[in-house]
C-alpha positions as CSV (number, residue, x, y, z in Angstrom):
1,X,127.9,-88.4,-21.6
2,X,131.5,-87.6,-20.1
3,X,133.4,-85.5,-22.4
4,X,137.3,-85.1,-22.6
5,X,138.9,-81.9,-23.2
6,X,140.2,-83.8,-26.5
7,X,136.4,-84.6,-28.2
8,X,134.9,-81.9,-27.0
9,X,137.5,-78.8,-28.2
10,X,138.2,-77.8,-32.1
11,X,141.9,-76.4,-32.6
12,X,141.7,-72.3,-32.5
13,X,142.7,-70.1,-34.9
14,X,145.7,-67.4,-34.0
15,X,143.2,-64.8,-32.5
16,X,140.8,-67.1,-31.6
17,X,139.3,-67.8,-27.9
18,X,136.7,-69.1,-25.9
19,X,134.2,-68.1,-23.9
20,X,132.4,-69.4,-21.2
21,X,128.6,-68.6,-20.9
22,X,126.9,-69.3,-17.5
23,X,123.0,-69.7,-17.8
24,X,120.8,-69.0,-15.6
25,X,119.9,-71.4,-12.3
26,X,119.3,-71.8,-8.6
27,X,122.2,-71.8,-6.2
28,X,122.0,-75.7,-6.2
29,X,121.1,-76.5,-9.6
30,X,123.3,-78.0,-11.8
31,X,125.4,-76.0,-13.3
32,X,124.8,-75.1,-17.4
33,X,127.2,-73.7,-19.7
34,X,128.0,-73.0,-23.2
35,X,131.3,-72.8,-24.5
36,X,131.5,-70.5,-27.5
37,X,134.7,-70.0,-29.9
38,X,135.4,-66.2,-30.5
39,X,137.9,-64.1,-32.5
40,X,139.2,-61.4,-30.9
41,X,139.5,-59.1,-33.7
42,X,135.7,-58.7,-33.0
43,X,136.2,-57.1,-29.7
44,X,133.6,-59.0,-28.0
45,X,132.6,-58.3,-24.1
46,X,133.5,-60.9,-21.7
47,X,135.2,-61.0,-17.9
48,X,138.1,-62.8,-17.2
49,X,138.2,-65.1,-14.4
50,X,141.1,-65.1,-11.7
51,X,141.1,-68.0,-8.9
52,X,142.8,-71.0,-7.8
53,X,142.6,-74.5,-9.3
54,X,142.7,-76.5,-6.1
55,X,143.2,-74.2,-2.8
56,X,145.0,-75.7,0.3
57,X,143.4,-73.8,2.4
58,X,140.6,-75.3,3.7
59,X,138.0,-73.1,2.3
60,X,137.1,-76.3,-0.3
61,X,136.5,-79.8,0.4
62,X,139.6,-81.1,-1.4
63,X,138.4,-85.0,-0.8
64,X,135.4,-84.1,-3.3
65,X,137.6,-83.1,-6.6
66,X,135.3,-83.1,-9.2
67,X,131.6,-81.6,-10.0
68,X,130.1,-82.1,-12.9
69,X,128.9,-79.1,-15.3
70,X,126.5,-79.6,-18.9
71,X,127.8,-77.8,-21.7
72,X,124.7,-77.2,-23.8
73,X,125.8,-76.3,-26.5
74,X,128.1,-79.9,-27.4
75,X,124.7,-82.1,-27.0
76,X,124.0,-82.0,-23.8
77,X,127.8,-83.3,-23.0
78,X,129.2,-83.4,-19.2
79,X,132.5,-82.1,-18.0
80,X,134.2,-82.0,-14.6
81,X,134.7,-79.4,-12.4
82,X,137.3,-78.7,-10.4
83,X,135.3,-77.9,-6.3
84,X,136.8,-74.3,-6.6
85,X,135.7,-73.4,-10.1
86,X,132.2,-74.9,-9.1
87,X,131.8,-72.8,-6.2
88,X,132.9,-69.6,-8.3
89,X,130.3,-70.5,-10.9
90,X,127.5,-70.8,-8.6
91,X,128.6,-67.5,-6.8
92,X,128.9,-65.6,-10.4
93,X,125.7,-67.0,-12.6
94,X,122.0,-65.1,-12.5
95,X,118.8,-66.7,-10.9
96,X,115.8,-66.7,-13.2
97,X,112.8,-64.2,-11.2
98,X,109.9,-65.8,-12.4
99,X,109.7,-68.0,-15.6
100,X,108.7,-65.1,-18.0
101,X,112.3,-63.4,-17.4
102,X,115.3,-64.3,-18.4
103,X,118.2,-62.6,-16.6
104,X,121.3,-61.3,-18.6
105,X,124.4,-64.4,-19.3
106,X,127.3,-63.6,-18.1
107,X,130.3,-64.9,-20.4
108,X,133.7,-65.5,-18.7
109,X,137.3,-66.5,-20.0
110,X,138.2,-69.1,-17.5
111,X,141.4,-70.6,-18.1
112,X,140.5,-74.0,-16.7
113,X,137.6,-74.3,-19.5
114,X,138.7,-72.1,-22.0
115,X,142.1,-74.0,-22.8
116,X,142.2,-77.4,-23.9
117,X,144.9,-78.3,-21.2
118,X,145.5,-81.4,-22.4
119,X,147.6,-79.8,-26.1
120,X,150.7,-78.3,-25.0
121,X,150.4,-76.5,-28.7
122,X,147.2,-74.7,-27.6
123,X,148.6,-73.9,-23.9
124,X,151.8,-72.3,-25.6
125,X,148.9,-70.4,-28.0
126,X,147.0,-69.6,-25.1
127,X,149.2,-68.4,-22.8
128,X,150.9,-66.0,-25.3
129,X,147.3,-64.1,-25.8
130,X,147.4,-63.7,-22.0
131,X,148.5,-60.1,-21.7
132,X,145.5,-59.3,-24.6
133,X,143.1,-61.9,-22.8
134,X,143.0,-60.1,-19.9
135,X,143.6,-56.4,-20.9
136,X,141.0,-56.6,-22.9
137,X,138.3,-58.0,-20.1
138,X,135.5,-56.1,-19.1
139,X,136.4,-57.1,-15.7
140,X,138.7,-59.5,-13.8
141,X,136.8,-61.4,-11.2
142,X,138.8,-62.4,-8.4
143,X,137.7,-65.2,-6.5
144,X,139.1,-65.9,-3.4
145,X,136.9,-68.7,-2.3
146,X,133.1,-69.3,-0.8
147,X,132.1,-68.0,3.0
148,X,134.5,-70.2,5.6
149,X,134.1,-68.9,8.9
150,X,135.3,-66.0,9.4
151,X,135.4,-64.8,5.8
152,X,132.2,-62.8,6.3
153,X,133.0,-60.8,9.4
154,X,136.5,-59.6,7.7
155,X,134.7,-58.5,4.4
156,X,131.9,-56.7,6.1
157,X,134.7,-55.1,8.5
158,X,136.5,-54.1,5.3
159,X,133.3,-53.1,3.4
160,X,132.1,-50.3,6.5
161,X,135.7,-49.8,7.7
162,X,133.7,-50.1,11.2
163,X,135.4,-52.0,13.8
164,X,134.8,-51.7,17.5
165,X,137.9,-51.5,19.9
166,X,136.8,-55.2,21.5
167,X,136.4,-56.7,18.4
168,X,139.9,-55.7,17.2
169,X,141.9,-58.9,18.4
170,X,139.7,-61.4,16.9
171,X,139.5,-59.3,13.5
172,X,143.6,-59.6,13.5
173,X,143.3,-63.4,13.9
174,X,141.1,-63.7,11.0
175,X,142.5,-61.5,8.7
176,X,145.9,-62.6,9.3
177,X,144.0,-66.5,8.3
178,X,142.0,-64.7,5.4
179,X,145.1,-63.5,4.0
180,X,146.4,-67.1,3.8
181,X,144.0,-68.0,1.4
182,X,146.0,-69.8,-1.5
183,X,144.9,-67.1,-4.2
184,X,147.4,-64.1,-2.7
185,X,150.4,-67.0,-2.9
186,X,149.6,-67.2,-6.5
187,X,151.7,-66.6,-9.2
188,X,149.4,-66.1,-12.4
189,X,147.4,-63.3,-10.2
190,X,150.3,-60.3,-10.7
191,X,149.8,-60.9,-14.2
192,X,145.9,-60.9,-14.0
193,X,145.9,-57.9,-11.8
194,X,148.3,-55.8,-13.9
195,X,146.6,-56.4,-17.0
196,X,143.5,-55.5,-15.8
197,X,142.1,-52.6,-17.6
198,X,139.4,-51.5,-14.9
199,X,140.0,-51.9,-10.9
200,X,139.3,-55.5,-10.5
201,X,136.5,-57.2,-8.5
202,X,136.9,-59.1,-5.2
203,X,134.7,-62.2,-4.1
204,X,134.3,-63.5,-1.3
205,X,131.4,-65.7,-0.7
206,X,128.7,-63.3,-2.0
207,X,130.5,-60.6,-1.0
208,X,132.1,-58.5,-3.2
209,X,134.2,-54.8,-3.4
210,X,136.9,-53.3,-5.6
211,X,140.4,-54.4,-5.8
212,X,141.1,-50.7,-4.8
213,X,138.8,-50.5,-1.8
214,X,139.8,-54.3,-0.4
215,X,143.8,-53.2,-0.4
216,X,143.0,-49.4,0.8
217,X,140.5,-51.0,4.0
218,X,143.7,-53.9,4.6
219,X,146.2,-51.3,4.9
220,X,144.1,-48.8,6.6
221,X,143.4,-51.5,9.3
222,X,147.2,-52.8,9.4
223,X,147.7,-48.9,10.3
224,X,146.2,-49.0,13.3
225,X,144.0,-46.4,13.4
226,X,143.3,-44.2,16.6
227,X,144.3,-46.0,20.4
228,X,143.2,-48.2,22.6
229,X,139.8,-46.6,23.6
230,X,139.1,-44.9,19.7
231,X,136.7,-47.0,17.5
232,X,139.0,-48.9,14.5
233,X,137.7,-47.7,11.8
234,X,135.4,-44.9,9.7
235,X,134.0,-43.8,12.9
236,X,137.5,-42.3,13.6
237,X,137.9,-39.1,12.4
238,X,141.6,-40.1,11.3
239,X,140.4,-42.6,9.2
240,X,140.6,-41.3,5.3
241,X,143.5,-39.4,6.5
242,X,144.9,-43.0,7.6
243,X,143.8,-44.2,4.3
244,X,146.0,-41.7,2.2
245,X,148.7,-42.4,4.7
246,X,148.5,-46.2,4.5
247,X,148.2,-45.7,-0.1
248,X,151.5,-43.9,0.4
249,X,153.6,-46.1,3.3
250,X,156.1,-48.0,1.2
251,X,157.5,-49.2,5.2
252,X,157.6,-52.4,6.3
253,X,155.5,-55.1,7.4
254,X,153.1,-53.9,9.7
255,X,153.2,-55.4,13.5
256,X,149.4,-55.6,13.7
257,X,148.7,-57.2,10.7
258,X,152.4,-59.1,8.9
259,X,150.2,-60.6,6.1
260,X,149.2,-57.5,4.8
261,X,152.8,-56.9,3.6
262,X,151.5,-59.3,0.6
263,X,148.3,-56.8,0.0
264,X,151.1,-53.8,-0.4
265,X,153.7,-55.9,-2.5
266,X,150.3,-56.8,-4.6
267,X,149.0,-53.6,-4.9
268,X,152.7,-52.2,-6.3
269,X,153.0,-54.9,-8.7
270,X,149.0,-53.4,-10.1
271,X,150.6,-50.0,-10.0
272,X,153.7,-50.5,-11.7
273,X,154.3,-53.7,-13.3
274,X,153.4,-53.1,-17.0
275,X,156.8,-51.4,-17.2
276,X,159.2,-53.7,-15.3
277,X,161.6,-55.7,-17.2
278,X,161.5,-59.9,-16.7
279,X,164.0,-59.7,-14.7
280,X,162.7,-57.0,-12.0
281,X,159.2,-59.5,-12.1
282,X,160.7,-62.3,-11.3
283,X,161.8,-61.2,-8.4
284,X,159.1,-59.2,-7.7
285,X,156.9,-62.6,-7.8
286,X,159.8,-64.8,-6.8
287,X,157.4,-65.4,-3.2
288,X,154.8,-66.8,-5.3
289,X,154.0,-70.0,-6.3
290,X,152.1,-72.2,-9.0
291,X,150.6,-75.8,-9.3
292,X,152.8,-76.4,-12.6
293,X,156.6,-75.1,-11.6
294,X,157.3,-74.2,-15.5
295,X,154.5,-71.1,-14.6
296,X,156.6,-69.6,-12.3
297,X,158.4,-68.4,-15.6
298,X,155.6,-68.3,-17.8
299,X,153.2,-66.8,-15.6
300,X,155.3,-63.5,-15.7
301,X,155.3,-63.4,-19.5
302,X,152.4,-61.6,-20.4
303,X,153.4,-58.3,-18.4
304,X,157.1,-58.3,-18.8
305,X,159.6,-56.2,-21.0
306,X,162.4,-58.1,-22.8
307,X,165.3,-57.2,-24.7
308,X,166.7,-58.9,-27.6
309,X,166.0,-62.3,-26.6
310,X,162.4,-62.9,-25.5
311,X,161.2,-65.8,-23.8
312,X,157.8,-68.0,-25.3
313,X,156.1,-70.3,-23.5
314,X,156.6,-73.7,-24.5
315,X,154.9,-76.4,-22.5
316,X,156.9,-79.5,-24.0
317,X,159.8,-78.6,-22.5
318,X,160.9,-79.6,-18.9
319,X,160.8,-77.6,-15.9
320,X,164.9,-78.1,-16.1
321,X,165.3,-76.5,-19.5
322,X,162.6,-73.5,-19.0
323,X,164.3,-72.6,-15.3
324,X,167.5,-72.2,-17.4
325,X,166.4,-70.2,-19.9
326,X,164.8,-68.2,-17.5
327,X,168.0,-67.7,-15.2
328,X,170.2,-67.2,-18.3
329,X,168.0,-64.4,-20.0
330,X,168.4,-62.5,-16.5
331,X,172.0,-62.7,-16.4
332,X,172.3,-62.0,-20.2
333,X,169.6,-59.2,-20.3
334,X,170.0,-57.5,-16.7
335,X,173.4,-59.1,-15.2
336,X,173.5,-56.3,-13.0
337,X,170.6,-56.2,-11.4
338,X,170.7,-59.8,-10.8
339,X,174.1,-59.6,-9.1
340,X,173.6,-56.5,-7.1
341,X,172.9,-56.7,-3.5
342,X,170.5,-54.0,-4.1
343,X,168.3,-56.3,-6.2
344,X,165.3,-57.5,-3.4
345,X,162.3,-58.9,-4.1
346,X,160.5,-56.4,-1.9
347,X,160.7,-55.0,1.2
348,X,160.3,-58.2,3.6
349,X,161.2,-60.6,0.7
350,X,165.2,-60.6,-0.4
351,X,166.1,-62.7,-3.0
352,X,169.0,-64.7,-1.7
353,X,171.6,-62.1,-2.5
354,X,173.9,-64.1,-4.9
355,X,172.9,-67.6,-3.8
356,X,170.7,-67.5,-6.3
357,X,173.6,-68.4,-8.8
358,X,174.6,-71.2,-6.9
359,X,174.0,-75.2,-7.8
360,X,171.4,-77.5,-7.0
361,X,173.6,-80.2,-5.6
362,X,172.5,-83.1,-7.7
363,X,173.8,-83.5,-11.2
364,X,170.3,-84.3,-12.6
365,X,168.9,-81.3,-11.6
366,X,169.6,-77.5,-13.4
367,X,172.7,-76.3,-14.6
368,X,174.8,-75.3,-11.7
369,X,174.0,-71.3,-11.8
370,X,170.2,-72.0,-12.7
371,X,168.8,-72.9,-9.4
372,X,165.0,-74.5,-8.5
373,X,162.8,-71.5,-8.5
374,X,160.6,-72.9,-6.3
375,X,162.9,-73.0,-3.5
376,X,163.6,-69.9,-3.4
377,X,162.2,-69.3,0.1
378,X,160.0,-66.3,1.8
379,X,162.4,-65.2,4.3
380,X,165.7,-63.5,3.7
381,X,167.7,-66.9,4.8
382,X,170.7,-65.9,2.5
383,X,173.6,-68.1,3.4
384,X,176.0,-65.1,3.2
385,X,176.3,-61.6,3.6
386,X,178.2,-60.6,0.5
387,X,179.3,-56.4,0.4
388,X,179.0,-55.5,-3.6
389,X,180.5,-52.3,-4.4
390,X,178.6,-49.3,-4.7
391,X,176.4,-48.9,-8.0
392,X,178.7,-46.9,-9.6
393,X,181.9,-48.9,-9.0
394,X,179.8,-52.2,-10.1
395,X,178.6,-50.9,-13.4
396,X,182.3,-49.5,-13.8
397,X,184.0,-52.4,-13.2
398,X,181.4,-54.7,-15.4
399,X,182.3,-52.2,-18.4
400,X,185.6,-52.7,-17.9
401,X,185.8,-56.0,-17.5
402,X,183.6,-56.6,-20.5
403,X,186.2,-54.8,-22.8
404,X,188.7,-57.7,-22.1
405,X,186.8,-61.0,-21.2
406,X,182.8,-62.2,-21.8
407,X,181.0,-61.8,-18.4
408,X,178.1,-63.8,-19.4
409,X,178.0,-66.0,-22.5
410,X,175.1,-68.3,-23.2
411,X,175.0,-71.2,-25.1
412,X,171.6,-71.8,-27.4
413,X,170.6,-74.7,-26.3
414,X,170.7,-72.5,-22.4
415,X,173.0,-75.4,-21.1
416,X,176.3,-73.6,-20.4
417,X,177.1,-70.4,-18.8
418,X,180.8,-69.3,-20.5
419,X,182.7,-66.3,-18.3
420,X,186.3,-64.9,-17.5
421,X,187.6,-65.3,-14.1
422,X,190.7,-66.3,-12.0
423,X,191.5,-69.7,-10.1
424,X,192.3,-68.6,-6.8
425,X,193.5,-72.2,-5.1
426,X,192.0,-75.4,-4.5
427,X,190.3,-76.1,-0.7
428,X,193.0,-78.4,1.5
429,X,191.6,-77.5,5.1
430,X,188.3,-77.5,6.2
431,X,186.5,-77.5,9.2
432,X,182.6,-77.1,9.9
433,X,181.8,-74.1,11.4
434,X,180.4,-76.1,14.8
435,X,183.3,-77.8,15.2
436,X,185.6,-74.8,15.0
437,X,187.7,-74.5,18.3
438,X,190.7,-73.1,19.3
439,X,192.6,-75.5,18.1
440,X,191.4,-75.7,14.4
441,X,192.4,-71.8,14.8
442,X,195.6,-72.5,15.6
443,X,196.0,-75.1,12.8
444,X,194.8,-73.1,9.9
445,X,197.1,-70.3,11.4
446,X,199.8,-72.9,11.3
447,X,199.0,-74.1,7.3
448,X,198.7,-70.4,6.3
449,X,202.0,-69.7,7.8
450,X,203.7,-72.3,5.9
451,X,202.4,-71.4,2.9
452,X,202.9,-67.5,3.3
453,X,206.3,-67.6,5.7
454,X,204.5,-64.4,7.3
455,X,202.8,-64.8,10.7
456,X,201.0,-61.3,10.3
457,X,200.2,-62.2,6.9
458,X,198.2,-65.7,7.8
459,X,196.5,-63.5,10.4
460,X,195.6,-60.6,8.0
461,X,194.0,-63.4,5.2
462,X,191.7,-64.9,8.8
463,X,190.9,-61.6,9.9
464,X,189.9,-60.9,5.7
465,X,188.0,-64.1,5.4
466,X,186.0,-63.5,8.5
467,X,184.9,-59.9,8.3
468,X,185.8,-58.2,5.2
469,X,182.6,-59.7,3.4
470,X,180.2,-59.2,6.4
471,X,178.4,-56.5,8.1
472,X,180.5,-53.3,7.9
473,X,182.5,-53.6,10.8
474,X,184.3,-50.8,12.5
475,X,187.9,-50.6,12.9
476,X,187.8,-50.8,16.8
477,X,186.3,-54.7,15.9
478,X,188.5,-55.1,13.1
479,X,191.3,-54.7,15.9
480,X,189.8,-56.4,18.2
481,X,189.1,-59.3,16.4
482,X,193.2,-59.3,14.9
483,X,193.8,-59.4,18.7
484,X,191.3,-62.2,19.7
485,X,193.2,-64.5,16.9
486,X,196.4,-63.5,18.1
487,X,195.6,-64.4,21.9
488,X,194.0,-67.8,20.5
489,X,197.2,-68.6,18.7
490,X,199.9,-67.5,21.4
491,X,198.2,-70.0,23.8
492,X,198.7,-72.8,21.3
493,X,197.2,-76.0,21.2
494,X,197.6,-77.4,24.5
495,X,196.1,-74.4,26.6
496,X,193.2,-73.9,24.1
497,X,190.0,-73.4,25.7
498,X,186.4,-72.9,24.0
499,X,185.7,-70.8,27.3
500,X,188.6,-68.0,26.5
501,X,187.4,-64.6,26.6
502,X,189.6,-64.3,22.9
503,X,188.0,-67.4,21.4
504,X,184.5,-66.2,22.1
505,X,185.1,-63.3,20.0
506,X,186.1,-65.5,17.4
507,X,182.8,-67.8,18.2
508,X,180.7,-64.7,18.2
509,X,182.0,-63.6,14.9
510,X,181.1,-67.2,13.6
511,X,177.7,-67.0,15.2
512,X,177.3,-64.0,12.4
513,X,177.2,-66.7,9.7
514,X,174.4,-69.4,9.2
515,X,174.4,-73.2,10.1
516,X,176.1,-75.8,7.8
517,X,178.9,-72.7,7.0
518,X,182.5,-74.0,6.7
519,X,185.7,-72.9,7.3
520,X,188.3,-73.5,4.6
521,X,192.1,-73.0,3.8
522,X,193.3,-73.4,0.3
523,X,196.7,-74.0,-1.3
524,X,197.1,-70.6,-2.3
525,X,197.7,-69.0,1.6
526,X,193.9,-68.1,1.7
527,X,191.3,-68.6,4.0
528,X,187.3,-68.9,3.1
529,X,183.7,-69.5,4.4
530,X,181.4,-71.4,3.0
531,X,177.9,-72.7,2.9
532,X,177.2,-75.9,1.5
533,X,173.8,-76.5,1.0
534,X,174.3,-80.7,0.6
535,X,176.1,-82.1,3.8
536,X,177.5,-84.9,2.2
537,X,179.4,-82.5,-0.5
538,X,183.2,-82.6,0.7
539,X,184.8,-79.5,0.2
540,X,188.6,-80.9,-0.1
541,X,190.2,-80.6,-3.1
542,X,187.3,-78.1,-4.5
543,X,188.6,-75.2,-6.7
544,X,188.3,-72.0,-5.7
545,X,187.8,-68.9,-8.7
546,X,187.2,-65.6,-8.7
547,X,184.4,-64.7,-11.2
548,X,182.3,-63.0,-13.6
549,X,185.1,-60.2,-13.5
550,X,183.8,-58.5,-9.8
551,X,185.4,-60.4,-7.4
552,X,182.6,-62.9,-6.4
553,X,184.0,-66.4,-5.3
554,X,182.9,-69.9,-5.7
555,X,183.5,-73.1,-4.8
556,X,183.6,-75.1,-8.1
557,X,184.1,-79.3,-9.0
558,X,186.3,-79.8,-12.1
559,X,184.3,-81.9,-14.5
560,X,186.9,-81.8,-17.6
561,X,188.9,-79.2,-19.9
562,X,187.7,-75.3,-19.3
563,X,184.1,-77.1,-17.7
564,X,182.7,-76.9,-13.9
565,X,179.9,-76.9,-11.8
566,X,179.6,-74.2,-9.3
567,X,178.8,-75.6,-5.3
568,X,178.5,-72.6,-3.3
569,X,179.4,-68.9,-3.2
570,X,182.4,-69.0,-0.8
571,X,184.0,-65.8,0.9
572,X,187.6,-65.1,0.9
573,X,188.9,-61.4,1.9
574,X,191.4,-59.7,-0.7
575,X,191.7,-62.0,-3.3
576,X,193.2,-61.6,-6.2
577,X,189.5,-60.4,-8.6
578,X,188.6,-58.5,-5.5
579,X,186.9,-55.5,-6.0
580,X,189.3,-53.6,-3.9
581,X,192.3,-54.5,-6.8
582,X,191.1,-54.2,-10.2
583,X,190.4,-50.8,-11.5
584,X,190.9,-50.4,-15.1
585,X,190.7,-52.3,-18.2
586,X,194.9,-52.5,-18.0
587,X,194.7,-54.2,-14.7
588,X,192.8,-57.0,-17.2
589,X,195.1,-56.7,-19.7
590,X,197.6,-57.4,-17.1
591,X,195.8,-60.6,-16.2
592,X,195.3,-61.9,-19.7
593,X,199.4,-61.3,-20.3
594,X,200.4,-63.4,-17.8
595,X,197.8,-65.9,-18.5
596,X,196.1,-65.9,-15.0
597,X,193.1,-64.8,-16.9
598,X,191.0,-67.8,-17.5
599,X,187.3,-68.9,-19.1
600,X,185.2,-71.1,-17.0
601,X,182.4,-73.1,-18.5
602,X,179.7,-73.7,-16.4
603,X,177.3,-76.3,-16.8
């Protein structure tokens, strides 16, 4: 008989789990289990199981979903299997010797059995108890899938350290494919291996080594131990001196071996994560992935510190509302850390500087500043490079401002973002950075000039809008670049030519910034790039505001009253916020007087 997860689990008491006990059986025997309810108050002994539900790596047959298990203990009752778990099972349980002996059970938490995943109330319960759940394990199994190819020969390799110099290209090719497996893309698996009280246990197949060892033997081998005609591993007299030096390397991404930037970034988050705040793990993690998108929140719960305002997991909510509580308890708890351009996920994994504030284009999805966390991609593709001031100056300038206006205000119900800022103008040129010639130069030279009456002036706000944001530039291409627009302009329309020696130091300079960037002039004399991440957004007649009191800039849509969604962060050199002209609380002051001091809701 077929049981459901609803007929065959009882609701659990508030320190209550289960447990999964494997009984004995041949590899190809159908798998027997008992599922046993446990209080936790008891202490009892048990390992915790951390895998994937349904890898996409090709180490399972994904077209066979299901197995079936018997769970003794509720009459003989069946229950599915998801491939992956099945595999792990067979891997973990004990064959009987003879039929006098009866080799020891081994009991497991395993989420997929353990939890009736079918009531949200009992996932919410669940998933609350995971820091104690798994800090409390004997051991944390890590299953990383059954033998698949070359699975066996990188294990071994990493078990003996002992690699020959001719075997050395094909062992990079199949670690770099090992390493794909979908359990290091994971998200649940910083919290499993953080919590875990003893050095976890790697599986492979039936192979199997410590946490410790597996990471130690990756890096070691990323190192590149010895040359071209030393042995790659122990034999090498370097090698535990590579080993201490490869423990301690906080450098990049290695050459010989890029995927073992995730084994480093892994082992960190085991090292130090129990005292990061939610904020410093989410972006930690913010490179890993889960099958159910609310988990990238919740999966960072059990190991993170919070301040007044903790987040719960709550699995009747959408992925909408818990990405915006999420977003707004980092900007309320750790605003400056979220802002800072000093806030990277890791080494080879940059958030996207501030872009992470910035809308999802369609007005069903998140608020405006709570963007789709699971877009967040690998690379550092950030659409701009945005200069913040040095620590010191930022924290300054957030006290200050604080004093006279809200930076960040929340509502309850995490909808609306509330914050002081400054409307700088409203977009009435624009141009897409492509189609940028020497004529649309010389136009926006022209509006600016009108607007300004001052030639130098229109060329100063270009020459602003163009580098003062970017890569620190020296003075030399500051100058040079003032002289490039000149040039461009003097010729005027008729003679312009893309081919100009001074225009393609303008193109080169636009080449800096990434595709779909636009080039803007607004009704206030000021010019701006932007990058709009939905083509069919038009930027005319877009509002442009200083905000959160630091001089950031974005392109906003009026909705109604004090409310607006933000589009994109857009650069504009030397506005009025800038970070360059407010320095003390009566510069604010100043603001509020004479009224230009305004509060944005932002929904």
């Amino acid at each position: 008989m077929l049981f459901t997860m609803s007929t065959l689990y009882t609701a659990l008491g508030a320190t209550e789990i289960r447990l999964v006990e494997i009984l004995p059986g041949a590899f190809e025997d159908t798998i027997a289990l008992n599922i046993h309810v446990v209080d936790t108050r008891t202490n009892p002994s048990y390992d915790a199981l951390s895998y994937v539900w349904h890898p996409e790596d090709g180490t399972i047959d994904t077209s066979k979903s299901v197995e079936l298990a018997t769970i003794m203990n509720h009459q003989d009752a069946s229950i599915e299997l998801g491939t992956n778990l099945d595999a792990a099972i067979r891997h973990f349980r004990q064959e009987k010797q003879s039929l006098d002996s009866e080799p020891p059970r081994r009991h497991i938490w395993i989420d997929a059995l353990s939890i009736n995943q079918r009531d949200p109330r009992e996932r919410n319960h669940q998933v609350a108890l995971m820091s104690s759940i798994y800090s409390s394990a004997q051991n944390v199994l890590i299953w990383l899938g059954p033998e698949h190819m070359y699975s066996n020969f990188v294990m071994d390799t990493l078990s003996t350290g002992h690699l020959d110099v001719e075997d050395v290209s094909g062992f990079i090719d199949c670690v770099e494919i090992f390493l794909r497996r979908s359990w290091f893309g994971r998200v649940w698996i910083a919290q499993e291996l953080t919590l875990a009280r003893t050095c976890p246990i790697v599986y492979a197949g039936f192979y199997t080594m410590s946490w410790d060892d597996f990471t130690l033997s990756i890096k070691c081998m990323s190192a590149r131990v010895g040359g071209a005609d030393e042995p790659f591993g122990m034999d090498n007299p370097d090698y535990l001196a590579c080993l201490e030096r490869a423990d301690s390397d906080n450098t990049g991404t290695s050459v010989l071996l890029p995927r073992a930037e995730c084994i480093r970034q892994l082992a960190e988050i085991r090292q130090n994560g129990r005292s990061a705040s939610f904020s410093q793990q989410f972006f930690r993690t913010i490179y890993l992935r889960a099958t159910d998108p609310r988990d990238q929140v919740y999966g960072l719960l059990g190991f993170s510190r919070f301040g007044k305002r903790a987040i719960t997991a709550d699995y009747t909510k959408s992925t909408k509302q818990v990405y915006e509580e999420a977003v707004a308890t980092i900007m309320q708890e750790d605003f400056y850390t979220y802002i800072s351009s000093q806030m990277w996920i890791y080494p080879r994994y940059r958030t996207r500087d501030i872009e992470v504030l910035v809308a999802n284009a369609s007005n069903s999805g998140p608020a405006s500043w709570a963007p789709n966390l699971q877009t967040i991609g690998l690379e550092p593709q950030g659409p701009l490079s945005i200069i913040i001031p040095h620590r010191t100056q930022l924290a300054e300038a957030l006290a200050i401002s604080n004093l006279e206006a809200p930076i960040i205000e929340v509502s309850e119900d995490f909808s609306t973002v509330r914050t002081a800022g400054v409307m700088l103008g409203r977009v009435t040129a624009r141009r897409r950075k492509s189609h940028f010639g020497p004529a649309e130069v010389c136009d926006m030279y022209k509006a600016l000039n009108l607007i300004r009456d001052d030639g130098e002036a229109a060329i100063e706000a270009m020459t602003d809008a163009f580098l003062v944001h970017s890569v620190p530039t020296p003075e030399t291409d500051r100058d040079n670049f003032r002289a490039a627009l000149q040039s461009c302009i003097s010729q005027g329309n008729r003679k312009a030519d893309r081919d100009d020696p001074a225009f393609e130091h303008i193109r080169q300079v636009l080449d800096r910034h990434p595709p779909l960037t636009y080039v803007f002039s607004t009704d206030a004399g000021d010019v701006g790039i932007t990058k709009m991440r939905n083509t069919n957004t038009d930027l005319m007649g877009m509002h442009i505001a200083g905000l959160f009191g630091i001089g950031l800039t974005f392109t906003l849509n009026h909705i109604e009253g004090e409310t607006y969604r933000l589009r994109s962060i857009a650069r504009i050199g030397n506005h009025r916020l800038g970070d360059t002209r407010l320095r003390s609380a009566a510069d604010w002051r100043d603001l509020v007087k004479s009224g230009e001091l305004l509060m944005f809701n932002l929904v």
